[in-house]
C-alpha positions in Angstrom: 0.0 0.0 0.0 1.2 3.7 -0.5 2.3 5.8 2.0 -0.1 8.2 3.3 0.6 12.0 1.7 -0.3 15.3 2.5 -0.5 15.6 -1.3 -3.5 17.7 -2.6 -6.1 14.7 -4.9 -9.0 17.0 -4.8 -11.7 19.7 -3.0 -15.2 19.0 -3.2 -18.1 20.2 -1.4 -19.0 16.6 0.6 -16.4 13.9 1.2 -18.5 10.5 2.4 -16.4 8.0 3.7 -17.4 5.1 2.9 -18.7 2.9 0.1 -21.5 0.2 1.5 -25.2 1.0 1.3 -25.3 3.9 3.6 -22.5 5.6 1.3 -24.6 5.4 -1.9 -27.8 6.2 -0.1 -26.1 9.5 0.8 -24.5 9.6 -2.6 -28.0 9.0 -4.1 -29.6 12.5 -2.6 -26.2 14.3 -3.2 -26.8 13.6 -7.1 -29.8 15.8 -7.0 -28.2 19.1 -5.1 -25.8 21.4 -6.9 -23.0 20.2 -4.5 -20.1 18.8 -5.9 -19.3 15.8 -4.0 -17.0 12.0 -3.8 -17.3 9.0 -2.4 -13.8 7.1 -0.9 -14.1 3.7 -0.3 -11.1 1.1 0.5 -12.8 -1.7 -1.0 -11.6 -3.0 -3.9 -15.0 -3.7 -5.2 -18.9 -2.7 -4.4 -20.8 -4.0 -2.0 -19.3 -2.7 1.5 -19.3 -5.0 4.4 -21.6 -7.0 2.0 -18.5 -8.5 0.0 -17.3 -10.2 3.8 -20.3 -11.9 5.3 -20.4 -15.8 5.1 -21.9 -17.5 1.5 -25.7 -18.4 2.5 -26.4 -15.4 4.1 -29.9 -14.5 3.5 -31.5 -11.0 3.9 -34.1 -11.1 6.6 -36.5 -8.7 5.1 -38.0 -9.4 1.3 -36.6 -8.0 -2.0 -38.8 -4.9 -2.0 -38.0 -4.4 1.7 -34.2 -4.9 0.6 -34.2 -1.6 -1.3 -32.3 1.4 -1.5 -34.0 4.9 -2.0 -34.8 5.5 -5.9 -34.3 1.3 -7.2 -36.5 -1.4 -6.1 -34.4 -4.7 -6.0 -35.5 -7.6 -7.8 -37.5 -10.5 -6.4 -40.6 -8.8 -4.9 -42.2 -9.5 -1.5 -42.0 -12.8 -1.1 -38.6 -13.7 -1.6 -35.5 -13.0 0.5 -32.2 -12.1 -1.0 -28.6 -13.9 -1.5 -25.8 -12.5 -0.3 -24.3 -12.6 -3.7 -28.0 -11.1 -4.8 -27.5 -7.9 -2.4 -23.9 -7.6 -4.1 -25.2 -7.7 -7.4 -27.7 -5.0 -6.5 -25.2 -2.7 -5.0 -23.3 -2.8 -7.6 -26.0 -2.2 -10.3 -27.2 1.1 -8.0 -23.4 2.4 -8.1 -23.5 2.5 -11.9 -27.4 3.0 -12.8 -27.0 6.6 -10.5 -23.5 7.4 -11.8 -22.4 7.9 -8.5 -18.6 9.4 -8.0 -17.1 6.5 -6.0 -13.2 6.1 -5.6 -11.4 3.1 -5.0 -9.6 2.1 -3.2 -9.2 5.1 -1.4 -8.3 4.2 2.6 -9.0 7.6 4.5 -7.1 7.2 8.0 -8.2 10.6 9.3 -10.2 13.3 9.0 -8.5 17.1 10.4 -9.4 20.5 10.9 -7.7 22.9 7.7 -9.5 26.4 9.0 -13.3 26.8 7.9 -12.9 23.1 5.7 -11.6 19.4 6.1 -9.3 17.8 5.5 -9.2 14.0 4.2 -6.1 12.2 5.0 -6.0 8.8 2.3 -2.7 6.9 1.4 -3.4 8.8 -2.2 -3.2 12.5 -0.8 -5.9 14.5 0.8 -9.3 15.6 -0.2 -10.5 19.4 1.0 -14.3 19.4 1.7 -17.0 21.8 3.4 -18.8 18.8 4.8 -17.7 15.4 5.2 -20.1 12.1 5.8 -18.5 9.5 7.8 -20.9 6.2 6.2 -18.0 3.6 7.3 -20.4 1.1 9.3 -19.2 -1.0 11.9 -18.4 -4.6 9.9 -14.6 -3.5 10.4 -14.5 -3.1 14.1 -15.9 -6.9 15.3 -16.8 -7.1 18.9 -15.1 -10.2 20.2 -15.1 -10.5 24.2 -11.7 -11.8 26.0 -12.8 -14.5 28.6 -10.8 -16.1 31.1 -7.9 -18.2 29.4 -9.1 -17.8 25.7 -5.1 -17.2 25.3 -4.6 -21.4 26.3 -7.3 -22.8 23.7 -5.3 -24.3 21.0 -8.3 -24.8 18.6 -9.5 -21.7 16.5 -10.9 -18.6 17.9 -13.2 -16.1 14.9 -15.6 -13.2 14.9 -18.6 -13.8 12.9 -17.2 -11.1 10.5 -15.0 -13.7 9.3 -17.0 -17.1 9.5 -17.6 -18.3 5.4 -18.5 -21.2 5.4 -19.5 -24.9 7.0 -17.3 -26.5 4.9 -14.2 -25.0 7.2 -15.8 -26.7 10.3 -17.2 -30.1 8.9 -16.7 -33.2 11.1 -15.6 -30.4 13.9 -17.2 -29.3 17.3 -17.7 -25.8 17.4 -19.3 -23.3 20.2 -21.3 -20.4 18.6 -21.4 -17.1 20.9 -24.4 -14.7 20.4 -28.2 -14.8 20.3 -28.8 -12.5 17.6 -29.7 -13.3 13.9 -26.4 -14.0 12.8 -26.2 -16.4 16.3 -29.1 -18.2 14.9 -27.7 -18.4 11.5 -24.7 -19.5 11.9 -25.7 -22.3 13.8 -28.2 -23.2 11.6 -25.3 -23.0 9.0 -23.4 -25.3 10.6 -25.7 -27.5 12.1 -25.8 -30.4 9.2 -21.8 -31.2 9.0 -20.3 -30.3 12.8 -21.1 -30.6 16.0 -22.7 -27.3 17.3 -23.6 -26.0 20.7 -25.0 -22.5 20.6 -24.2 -20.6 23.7 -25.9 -17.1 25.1 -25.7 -15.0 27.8 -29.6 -14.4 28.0 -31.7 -17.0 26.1 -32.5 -16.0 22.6 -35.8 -14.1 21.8 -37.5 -15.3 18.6 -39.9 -13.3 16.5 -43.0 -15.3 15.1 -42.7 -16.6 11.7 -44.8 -14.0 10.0 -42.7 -10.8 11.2 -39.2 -9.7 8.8 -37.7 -6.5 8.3 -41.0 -5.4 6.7 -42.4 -5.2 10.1 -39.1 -4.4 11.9 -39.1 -0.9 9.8 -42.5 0.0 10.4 -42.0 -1.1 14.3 -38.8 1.5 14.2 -40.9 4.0 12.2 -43.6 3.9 15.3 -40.9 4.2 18.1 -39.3 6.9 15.8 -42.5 8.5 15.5 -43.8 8.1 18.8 -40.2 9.0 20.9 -40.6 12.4 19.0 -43.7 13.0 19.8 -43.2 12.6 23.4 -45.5 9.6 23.7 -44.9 8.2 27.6 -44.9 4.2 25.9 -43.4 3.9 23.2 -43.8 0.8 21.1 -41.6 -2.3 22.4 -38.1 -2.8 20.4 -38.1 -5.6 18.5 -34.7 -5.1 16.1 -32.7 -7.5 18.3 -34.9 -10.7 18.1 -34.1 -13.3 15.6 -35.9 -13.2 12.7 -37.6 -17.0 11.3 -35.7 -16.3 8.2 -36.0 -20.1 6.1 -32.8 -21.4 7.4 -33.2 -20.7 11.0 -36.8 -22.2 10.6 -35.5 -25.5 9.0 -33.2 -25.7 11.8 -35.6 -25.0 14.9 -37.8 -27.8 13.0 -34.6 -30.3 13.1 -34.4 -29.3 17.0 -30.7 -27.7 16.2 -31.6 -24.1 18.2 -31.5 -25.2 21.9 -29.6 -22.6 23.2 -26.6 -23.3 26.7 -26.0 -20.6 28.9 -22.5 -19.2 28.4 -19.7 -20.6 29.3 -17.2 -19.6 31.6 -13.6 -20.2 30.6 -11.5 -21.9 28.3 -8.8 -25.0 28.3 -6.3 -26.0 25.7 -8.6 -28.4 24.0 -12.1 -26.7 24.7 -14.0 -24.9 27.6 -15.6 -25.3 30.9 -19.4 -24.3 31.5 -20.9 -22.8 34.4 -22.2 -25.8 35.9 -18.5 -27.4 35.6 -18.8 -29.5 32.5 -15.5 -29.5 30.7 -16.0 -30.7 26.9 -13.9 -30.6 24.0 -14.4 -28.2 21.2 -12.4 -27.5 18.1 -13.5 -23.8 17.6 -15.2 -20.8 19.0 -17.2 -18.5 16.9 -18.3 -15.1 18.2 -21.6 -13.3 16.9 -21.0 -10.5 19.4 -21.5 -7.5 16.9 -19.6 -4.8 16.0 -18.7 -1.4 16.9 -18.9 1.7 15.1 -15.6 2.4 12.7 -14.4 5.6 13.8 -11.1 5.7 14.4 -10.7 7.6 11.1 -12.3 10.5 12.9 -10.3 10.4 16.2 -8.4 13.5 15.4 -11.3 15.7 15.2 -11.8 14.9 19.5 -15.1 14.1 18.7 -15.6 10.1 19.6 -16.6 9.9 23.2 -15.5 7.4 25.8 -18.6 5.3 24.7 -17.1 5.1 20.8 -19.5 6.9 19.4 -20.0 10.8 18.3 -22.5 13.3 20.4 -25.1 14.0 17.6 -27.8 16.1 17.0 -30.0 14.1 14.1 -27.1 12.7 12.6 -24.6 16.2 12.8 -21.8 16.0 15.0 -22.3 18.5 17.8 -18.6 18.9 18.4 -17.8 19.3 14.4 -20.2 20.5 12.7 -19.0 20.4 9.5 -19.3 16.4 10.3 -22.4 14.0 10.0 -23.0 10.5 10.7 -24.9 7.9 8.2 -26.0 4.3 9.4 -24.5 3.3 12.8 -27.3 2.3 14.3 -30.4 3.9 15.8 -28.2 7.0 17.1 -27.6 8.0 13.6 -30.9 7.3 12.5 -34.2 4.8 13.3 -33.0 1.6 11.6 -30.5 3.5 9.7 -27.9 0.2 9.8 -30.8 -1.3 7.4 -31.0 -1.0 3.6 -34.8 0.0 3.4 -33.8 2.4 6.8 -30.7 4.4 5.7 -32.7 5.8 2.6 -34.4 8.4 4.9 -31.7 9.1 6.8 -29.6 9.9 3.9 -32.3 12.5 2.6 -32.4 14.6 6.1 -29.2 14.1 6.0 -28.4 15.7 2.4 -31.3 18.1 3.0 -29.6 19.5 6.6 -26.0 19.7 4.4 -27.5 21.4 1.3 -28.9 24.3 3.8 -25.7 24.3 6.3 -23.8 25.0 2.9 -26.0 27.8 1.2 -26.1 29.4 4.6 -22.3 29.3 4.8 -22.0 30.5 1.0 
């Protein structure tokens, strides 16, 4: 890789950093202002965090419900999307809106330069009025340290880089987490290797009827009713597992019995709470992620939780900064495809009027 210059590349108006969903949502509304704008992403290839998950991955919400703003994606409301389907489509959006994306192009910080920014990439730097940080979390894994993980001679992984059964047939394997990708994975793996699913609270599953359809209206009514002051809000329901067709199949083979967690490790596997000692090849962790921020470290503004103060999704210490698809602090379901879309547009619509203000 080059080494990182102070070089001038470019100046336009918006930077976004970033290339995945929330990057081209943002790009999408920035193609219909006046504002000159690019998009830097250090994958090689579209798709985002997309190009990394593990081979069946299935959306959990139906093709129309899989959608960026302005292009429906193919397969209607019935049917639930490939991995390699959501690349495809990602792709397709890049080049059917024209939109200015640079690759690879790895920012490694953002700085003050007097009433702009400055983007720091290992090509030179970019001068912008505004810049978007869109950089997800997929690159930041969550993976806890538990009491002699450093002794287990088998293999240890993040979900983030889990791709196939295939690397575990024959094999006993723990999976950590009782999310969606928990439940998938174990589902995954269930047929060839040995699995035991472990949680820290038991697993909460949503009836078979409810996807992402109803997960964005659900976040639209807590949006809607948090705003409005409303003293009850609807229930969250974003971290249950969603019946998607593999997780069914395996809940109807009996393969989604969930353990409670563990509590250490030995060289050849790991030792429950009840003082069970069994032997396990590898450990898979579907602990989530964190937000990907260390790009913005110099600008003071990440907090001790890792995450930015903002107001909407504006940075209230920089506000020449904003903040697309996180999570729910940078937007109700803006970590979603169908969710970031109206993000992006307050987002672009808040720039557009900083920048004429500031003209």
């Amino acid at each position: 890789m080059s080494p990182v210059t102070n070089d001038l590349v470019g100046a336009r108006d918006v930077i976004v950093v970033g290339g995945g969903q929330s990057a081209l949502a943002v790009g999408y509304y920035l193609r219909r202002t006046n504002l000159s704008f690019a998009i830097l992403d250090d994958g090689r290839a579209p798709g985002g965090a997309w190009q990394h998950t593990w081979a069946s991955l299935r959306l959990f919400s139906p093709a129309q419900w899989s959608s960026l703003p302005g292009r429906l994606m193919s397969g209607g409301t019935a049917y639930y999307p490939t991995r390699d389907e959501a690349l495809a489509y990602l792709a397709d959006y890049e080049t059917r809106y024209a939109l200015p994306v640079v690759r690879p192009m790895r920012v490694t910080r953002v700085e003050v330069a007097g009433d702009r920014l400055r983007v720091i990439t290992q090509a030179g730097a970019w001068i912008a009025r505004a810049v978007v940080s869109a950089t997800g979390t997929w690159s930041t894994p969550n993976a806890p340290r538990l009491p002699d993980d450093d002794r287990f001679a088998g293999r240890l992984i993040h979900s983030a880089h889990y791709g196939s059964p295939t690397e575990f047939a024959g094999q006993r394997v723990v999976v950590v987490g009782g999310g969606n990708s928990g439940a998938q994975i174990v589902a995954d793996l269930a047929v060839g290797a040995t699995v035991t699913w472990a949680t820290r609270r038991p697993p909460t599953f949503l009836p078979d009827e409810i996807d992402g359809r109803y997960l964005f209206g659900e976040a639209t009514a807590r949006y809607r009713a948090l705003t409005e002051g409303a003293a009850t809000p609807p229930p969250r329901l974003l971290g249950n597992i969603v019946m998607v067709e593999s997780v069914r199949r395996a809940r109807e083979r009996g393969a989604l019995k969930a353990v409670p967690m563990f509590g250490s490790f030995v060289n050849d596997g790991v030792i429950w709470r009840d003082g069970r000692r069994t032997r396990e090849d590898a450990v898979i962790f579907a602990t989530g992620f964190r937000p990907a921020l260390d790009h913005l470290a110099t600008l003071g503004a990440v907090g001790p939780n890792g995450r930015i103060e903002v107001r909407g999704t504006r940075s209230v210490r920089e506000p020449r900064l904003w903040l697309v698809g996180y999570g729910d602090w940078t937007g109700y379901a803006s970590a979603t495809l169908i969710g970031v879309g109206r993000t992006a547009r307050a987002t672009v619509d808040e720039i557009a009027g900083a920048l004429d203000a500031a003209a």
